[in-house]
N, C-alpha and C positions, 0 to 999 in steps of 0.2 A: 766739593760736595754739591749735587744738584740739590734745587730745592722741589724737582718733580720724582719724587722717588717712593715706593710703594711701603703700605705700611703704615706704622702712626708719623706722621710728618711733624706732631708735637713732641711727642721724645727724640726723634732727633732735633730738633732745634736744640729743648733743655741740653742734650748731651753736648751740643755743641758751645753750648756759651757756658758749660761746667768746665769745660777745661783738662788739661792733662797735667799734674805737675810731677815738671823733671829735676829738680833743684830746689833748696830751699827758697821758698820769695820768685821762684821763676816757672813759669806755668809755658804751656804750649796750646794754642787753639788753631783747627785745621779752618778752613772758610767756603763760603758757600756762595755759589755763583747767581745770583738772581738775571743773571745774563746782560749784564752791561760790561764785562770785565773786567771792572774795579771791584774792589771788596766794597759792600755796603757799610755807611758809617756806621748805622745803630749794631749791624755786629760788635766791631769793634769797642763803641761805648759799651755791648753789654759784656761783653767779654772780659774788660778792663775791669769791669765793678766785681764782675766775677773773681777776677785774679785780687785785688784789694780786699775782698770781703773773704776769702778765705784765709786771709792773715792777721783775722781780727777779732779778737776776745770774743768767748761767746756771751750775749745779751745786748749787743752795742748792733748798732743799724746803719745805712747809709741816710745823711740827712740833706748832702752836699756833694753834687761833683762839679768838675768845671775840667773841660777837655779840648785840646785844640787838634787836628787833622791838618797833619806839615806835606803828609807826600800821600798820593793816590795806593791803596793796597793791590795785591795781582790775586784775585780771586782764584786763581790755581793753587797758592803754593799757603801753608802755614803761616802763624802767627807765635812769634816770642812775647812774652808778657813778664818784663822784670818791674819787683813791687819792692818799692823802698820804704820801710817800715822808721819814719818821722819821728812818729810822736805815738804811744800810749798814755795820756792823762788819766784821771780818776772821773771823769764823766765823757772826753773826747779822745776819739785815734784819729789820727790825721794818715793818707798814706798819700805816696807818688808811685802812679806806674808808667812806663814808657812801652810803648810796643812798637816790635822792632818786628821788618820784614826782608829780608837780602844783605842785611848788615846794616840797614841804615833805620834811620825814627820815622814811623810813620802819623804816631797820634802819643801823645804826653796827656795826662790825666790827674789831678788832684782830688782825691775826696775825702769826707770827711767822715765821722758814725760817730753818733754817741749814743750811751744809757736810756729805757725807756724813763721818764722824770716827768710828773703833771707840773702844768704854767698856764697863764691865760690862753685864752681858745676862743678865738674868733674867724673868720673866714667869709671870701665873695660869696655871691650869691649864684649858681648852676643859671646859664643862661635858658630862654623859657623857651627850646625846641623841640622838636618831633624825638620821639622815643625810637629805639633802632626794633619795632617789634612794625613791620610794614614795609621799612625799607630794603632797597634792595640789596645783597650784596656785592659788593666790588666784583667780586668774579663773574657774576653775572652781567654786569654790568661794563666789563671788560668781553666777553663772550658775544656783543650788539655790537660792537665796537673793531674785531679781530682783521676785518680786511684793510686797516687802517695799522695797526703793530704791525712793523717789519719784521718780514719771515725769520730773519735769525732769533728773536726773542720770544715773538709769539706764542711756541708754546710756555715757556717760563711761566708766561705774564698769566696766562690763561690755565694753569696745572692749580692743583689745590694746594691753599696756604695753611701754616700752623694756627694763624693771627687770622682772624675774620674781623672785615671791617666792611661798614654799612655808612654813606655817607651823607647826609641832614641835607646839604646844599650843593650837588655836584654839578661837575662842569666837565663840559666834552672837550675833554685836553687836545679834541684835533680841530675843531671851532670853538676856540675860546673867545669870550664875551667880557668886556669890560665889567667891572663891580666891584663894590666894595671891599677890601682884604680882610674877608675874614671866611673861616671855615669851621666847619661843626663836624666829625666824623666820632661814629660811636666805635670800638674795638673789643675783642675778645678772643682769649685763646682758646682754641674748636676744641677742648678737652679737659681734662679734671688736671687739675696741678698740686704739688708737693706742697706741705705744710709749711715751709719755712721761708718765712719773707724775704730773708735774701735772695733765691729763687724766683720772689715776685717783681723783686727790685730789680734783677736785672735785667730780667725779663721785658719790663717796662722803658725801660734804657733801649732796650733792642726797638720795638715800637714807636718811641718818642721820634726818632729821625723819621720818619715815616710821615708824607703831606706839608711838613711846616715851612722850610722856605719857600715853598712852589705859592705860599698863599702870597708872599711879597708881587707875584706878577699879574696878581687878578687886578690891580686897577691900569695894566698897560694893555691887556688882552692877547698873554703872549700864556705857552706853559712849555713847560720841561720838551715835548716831544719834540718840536720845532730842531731841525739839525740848524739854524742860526745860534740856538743856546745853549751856552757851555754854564754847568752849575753844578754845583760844588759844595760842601760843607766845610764851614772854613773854622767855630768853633762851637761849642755847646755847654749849655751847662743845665743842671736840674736841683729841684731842692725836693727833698719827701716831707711830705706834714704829716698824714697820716696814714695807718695801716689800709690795707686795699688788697683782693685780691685778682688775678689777672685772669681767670676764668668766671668771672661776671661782666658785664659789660660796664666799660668807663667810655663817658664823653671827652673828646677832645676838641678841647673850644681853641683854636687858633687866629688870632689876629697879626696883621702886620704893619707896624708904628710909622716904619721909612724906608725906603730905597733912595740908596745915591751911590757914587760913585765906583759903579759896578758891582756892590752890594746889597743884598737884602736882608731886613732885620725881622724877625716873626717872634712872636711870646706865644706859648699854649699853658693852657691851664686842665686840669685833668682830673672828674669830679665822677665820683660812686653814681649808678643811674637812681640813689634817692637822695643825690647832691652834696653827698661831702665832698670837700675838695681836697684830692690826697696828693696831686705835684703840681709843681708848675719849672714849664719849658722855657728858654731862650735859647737861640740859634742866630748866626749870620753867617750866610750863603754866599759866594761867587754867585754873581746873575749877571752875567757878560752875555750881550746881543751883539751878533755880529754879522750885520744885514749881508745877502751877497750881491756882488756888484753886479 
């Protein structure tokens, strides 16, 4: 599936990460080339939530996932999604899904959903940055930028996205600057979305890969474009605190704790723009440099 294609480019995304099911517990999702030729991770995570959340009581939500990436996906070919139905409790369903691409595992996933149930409520405080009403968007900001993307991707990177994202502190990925690990980008889906939070959850899963290991390399002064860096999503996980919808704009406040030994470790936290805080991210990346002689 190109992601330059005419039309509402938000319904197909939702259609894409809705899934097809062929079997009981076993789904199928087609994939979409953002033109690196591997499948994007956040597909895959939101696909997975997708396949798990269709097999799950209705009033129970996702509160928990935690997902690892074993083999690179082929952005040409399909996605198997088998859901192993664990546990239904009387407040939690536990599920496990594997997605499989050529016969072999590509990403395993655990998560968790339970019952809506009030308990203490407390939460961080919304970092105090620029609102996304001024700034500029990525696309544009990719478009200043274009004789710099190599001709095979350029248009991808430069065609309209579903996801609009405006980012608080950017950095020119082709002269990068040393600074601080940490990144602010606001997002939103360009169009009105369906009523039911599943739909927003996964949706969110899709986006959350999106910026957070690349903040591990802003205190080396290196980033993703660089052909010396090979990077990677190696596992993820998310927790939901509260409801949120994905057609408002959400901050994403990403920092990065460590890098060592060829890994990069990044946390994002993920707050309403009048600051509740409705997820929060961890991720660690492959961040392999490898100068040329």
């Amino acid at each position: 599936m190109s992601v330059c294609v005419e039309g509402n480019i938000l319904e197909e995304l939702l259609k894409l990460l809705k899934l097809e099911k062929i079997e009981e517990n076993i789904f199928r999702g087609q994939s979409q080339d953002l033109g690196f030729g591997n499948v994007f991770g956040g597909q895959v995570l939101g696909q997975a939530l997708s396949a798990a959340s269709q097999t799950v009581p209705d009033g129970r939500y996702a509160h928990s996932l935690h997902g690892y990436f074993m083999r690179a996906g082929d952005a040409g070919k399909p996605i198997v999604y088998t859901v192993d139905c664990i546990r239904d409790g009387k407040s939690f369903t536990t599920r496990r899904v594997v997605a499989v691409q050529k016969g072999r595992a590509i990403f395993s996933m655990a998560a968790s959903f339970q019952i809506e149930e009030p308990g203490f409520d407390h939460q961080d405080e919304m970092p105090a940055v620029m609102g996304p009403d001024g700034l500029e968007p990525e696309r544009e900001t990719a478009r200043k930028l274009a004789e710099h993307i190599p001709p095979g991707i350029r248009e991808k990177i430069l065609c309209a996205k579903p996801i609009e994202i405006r980012h608080v502190n950017p950095v020119n990925p082709f002269r990068p600057e040393k600074r601080t690990p940490e990144k602010y980008v606001w997002f939103r889906a360009i169009g009105p979305m369906p009523g039911e939070m599943a739909v927003h959850q996964y949706l969110l899963a899709y986006a959350s890969d999106f910026n957070l290991v690349g903040t591990s390399l802003y205190p080396h002064g290196h980033t993703f474009w660089e052909p010396e860096m090979q990077m990677a999503s190696l596992d993820h996980a998310m927790w939901f605190h509260r409801d949120f919808r994905m057609d408002d704009w959400l901050l994403y406040a990403m920092q990065s704790p460590s890098a060592s030994r060829a890994r990069g470790l990044a946390i994002g936290r993920i707050f309403t723009r009048d600051g509740r805080l409705v997820a929060t991210v961890s991720q660690e990346g492959l961040v392999r440099y490898r100068p040329r002689k």
